[in-house]
Kinemage of the C-alpha trace (Angstrom):
@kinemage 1
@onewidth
@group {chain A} dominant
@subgroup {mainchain}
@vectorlist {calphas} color= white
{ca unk a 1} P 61.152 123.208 127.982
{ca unk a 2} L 65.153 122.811 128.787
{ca unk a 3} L 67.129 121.190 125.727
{ca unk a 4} L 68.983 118.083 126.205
{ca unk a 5} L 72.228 117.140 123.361
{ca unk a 6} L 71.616 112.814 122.931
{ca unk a 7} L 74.326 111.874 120.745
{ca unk a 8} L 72.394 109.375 118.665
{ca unk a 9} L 70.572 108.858 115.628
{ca unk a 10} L 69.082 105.201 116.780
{ca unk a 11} L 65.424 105.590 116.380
{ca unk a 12} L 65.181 103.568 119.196
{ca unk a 13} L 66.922 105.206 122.013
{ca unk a 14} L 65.865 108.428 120.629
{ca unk a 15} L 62.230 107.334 121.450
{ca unk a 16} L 63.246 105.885 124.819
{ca unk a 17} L 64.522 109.224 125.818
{ca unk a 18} L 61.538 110.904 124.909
{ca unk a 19} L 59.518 109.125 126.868
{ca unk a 20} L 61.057 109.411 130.292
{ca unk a 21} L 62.019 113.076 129.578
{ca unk a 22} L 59.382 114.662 127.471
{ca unk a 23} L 57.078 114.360 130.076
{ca unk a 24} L 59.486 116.370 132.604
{ca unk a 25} L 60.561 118.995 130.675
{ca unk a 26} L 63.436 117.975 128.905
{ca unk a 27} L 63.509 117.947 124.766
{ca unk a 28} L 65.692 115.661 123.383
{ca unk a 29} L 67.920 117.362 120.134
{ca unk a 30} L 69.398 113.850 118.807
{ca unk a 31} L 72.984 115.057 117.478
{ca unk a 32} L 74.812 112.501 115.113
{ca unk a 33} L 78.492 112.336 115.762
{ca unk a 34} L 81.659 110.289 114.570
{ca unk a 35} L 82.142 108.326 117.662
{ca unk a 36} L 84.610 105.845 117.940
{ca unk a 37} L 83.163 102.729 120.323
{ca unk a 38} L 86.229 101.183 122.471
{ca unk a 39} L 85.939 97.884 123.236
{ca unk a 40} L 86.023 96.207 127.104
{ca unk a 41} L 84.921 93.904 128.576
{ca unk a 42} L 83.571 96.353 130.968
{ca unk a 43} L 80.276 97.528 129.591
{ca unk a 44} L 80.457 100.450 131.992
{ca unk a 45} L 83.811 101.843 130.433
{ca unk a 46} L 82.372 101.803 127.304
{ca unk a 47} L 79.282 103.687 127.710
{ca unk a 48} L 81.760 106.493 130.137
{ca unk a 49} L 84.541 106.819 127.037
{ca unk a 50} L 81.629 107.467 124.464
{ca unk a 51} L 80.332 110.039 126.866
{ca unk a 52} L 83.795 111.763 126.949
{ca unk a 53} L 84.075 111.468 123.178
{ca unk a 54} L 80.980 112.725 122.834
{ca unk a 55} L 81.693 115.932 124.591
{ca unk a 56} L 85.329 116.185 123.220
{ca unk a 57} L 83.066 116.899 120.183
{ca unk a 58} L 80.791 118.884 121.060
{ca unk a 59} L 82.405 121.182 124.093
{ca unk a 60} L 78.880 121.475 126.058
{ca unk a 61} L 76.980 118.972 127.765
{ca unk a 62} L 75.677 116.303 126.306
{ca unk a 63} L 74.151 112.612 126.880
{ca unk a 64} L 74.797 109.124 125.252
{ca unk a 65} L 73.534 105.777 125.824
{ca unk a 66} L 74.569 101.826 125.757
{ca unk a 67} L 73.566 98.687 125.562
{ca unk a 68} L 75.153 94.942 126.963
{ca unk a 69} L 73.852 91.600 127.191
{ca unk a 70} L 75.396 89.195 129.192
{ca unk a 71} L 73.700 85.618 128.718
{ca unk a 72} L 74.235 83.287 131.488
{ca unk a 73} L 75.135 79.888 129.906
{ca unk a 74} L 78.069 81.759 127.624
{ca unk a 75} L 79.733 83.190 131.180
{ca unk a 76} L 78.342 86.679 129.949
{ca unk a 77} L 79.026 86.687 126.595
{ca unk a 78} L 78.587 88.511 124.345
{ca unk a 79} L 78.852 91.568 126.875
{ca unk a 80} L 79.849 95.345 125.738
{ca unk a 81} L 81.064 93.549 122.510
{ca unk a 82} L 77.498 92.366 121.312
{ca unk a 83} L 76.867 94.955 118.015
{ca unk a 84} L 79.929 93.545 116.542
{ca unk a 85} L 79.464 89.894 117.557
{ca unk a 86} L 75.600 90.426 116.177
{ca unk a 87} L 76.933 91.419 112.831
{ca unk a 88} L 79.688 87.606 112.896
{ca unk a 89} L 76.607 85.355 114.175
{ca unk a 90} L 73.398 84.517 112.593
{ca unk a 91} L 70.104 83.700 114.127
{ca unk a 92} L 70.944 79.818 113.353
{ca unk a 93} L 74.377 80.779 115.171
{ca unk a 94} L 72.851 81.614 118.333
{ca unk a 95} L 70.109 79.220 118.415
{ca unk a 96} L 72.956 76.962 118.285
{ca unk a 97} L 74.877 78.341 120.576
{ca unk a 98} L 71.895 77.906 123.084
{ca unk a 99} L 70.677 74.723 122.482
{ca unk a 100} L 69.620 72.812 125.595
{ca unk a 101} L 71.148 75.708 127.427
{ca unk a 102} L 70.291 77.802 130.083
{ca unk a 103} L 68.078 81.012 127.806
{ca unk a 104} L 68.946 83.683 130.519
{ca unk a 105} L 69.854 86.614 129.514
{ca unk a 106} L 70.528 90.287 131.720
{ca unk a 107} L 70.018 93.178 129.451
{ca unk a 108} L 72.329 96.202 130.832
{ca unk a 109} L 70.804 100.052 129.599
{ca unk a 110} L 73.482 102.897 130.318
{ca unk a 111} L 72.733 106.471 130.298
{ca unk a 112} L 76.024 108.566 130.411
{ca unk a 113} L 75.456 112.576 131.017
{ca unk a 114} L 78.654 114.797 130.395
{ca unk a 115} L 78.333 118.151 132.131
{ca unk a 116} L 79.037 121.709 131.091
{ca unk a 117} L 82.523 120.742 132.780
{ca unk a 118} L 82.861 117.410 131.171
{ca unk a 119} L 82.345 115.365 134.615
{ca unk a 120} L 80.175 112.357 133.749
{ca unk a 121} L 77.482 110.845 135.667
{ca unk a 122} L 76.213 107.338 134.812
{ca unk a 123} L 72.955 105.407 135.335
{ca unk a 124} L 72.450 101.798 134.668
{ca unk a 125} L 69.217 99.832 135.007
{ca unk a 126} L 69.171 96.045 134.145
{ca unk a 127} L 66.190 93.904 132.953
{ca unk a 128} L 66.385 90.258 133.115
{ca unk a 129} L 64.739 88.111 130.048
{ca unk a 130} L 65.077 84.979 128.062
{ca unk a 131} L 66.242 83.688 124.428
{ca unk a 132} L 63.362 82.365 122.188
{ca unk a 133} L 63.655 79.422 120.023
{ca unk a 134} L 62.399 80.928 116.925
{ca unk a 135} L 63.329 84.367 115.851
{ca unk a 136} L 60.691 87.019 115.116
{ca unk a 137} L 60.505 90.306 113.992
{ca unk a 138} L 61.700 91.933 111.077
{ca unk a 139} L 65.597 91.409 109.798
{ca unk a 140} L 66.226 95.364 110.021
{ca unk a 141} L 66.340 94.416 113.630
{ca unk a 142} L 69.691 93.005 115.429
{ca unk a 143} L 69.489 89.525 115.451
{ca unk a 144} L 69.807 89.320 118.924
{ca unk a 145} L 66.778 91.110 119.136
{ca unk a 146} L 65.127 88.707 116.774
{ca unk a 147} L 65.847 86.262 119.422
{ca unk a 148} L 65.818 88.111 122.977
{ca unk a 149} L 62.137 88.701 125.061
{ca unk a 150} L 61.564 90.201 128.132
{ca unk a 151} L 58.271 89.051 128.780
{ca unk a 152} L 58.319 85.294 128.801
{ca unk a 153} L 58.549 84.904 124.840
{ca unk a 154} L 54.666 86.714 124.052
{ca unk a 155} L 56.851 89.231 122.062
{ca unk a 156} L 60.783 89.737 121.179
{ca unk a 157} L 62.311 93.035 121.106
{ca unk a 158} L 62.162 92.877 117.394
{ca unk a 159} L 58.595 92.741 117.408
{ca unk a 160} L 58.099 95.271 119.985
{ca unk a 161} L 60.119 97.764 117.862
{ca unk a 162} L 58.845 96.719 114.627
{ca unk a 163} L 55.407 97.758 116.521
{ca unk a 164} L 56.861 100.957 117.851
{ca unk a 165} L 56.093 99.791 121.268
{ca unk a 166} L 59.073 100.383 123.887
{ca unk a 167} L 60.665 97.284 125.592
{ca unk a 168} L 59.656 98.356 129.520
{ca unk a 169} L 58.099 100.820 130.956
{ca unk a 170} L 59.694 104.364 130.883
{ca unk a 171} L 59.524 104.839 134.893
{ca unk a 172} L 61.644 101.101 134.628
{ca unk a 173} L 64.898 102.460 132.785
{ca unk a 174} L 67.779 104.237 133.599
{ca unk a 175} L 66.328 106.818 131.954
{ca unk a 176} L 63.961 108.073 134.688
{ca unk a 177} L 67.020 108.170 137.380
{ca unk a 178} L 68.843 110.287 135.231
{ca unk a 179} L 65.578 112.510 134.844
{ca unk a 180} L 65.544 112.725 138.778
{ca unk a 181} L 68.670 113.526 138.708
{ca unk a 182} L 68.911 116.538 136.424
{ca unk a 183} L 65.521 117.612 137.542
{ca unk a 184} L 67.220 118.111 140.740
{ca unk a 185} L 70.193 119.778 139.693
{ca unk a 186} L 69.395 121.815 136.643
{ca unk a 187} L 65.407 122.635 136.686
């Protein structure tokens, strides 16, 4: 099995990443690192400069994740900034926020791979879903996620996690391009 650096400790994308590369080959080593997280309005940026950071760090390759909502009545806010907007607004502050608006929301996953030179290659998968009108799943979840589903409002992301059940399909996410990808040039 070939070993794969994922600078994260989220529980969450730890668990995505196993399950798109597990199955190919690749063992995920989750690495916890003091990573500063710019912010742009350009989700892509982001997820590229913690990529860089992260193998500033670490001086061999590594991979990092990221995560952006933009919701379609609020001209794609919250964007790259949503973990720090998610910590200012409460679940009443987005239902708000949304009332008689359009629920829309396009969920943007980044997977950032520095290589043993420190080029980076980025893959980016989006997944279209809608706000709910009543939150659900537990509060250690974002509250975005409290309020976010992808399948017509049968479940939120909050309860999918609280259930330990992933979001989409593996073979659906970024996740399996990048697999592809390093397959191909590394294996």
């Amino acid at each position: 099995m070939h070993k794969l650096v994922f600078a994260t400790t989220n529980s969450r994308k730890i668990k995505e990443a196993k399950a798109a590369c597990e199955p190919a080959g690749i063992f995920i080593i989750p690495q916890k690192l003091d990573i500063e997280e710019i912010q742009n309005a350009d989700g892509k940026k982001v997820a590229m400069h913690k990529a860089k950071q992260a193998f500033n760090i670490l001086q061999k390759p590594v991979v990092v994740t990221d995560t952006f909502w933009n919701i379609s009545a609020l001209n794609g806010f919250p964007g790259p900034y949503m973990k720090d907007v998610d910590i200012w607004f409460s679940v009443l502050d987005w239902q708000n926020l949304l009332k008689n608006k359009n629920k829309e929301a396009i969920c943007y996953e980044n997977v950032v791979y520095a290589d043993k030179l420190g080029k980076l290659h980025y893959f980016v998968s989006t997944f279209k879903g809608e706000f709910v009108d009543e939150p659900s799943g537990s509060l250690n979840n974002l509250n975005l996620e409290r309020m976010f589903s992808f399948d017509g409002g049968k479940n939120t992301l909050a309860d999918l996690h609280d259930n330990n059940k992933l979001a989409y399909h593996p073979d659906d996410y970024c996740w399996a391009d990048f697999v592809k990808w390093y397959k191909n040039k590394y294996l």
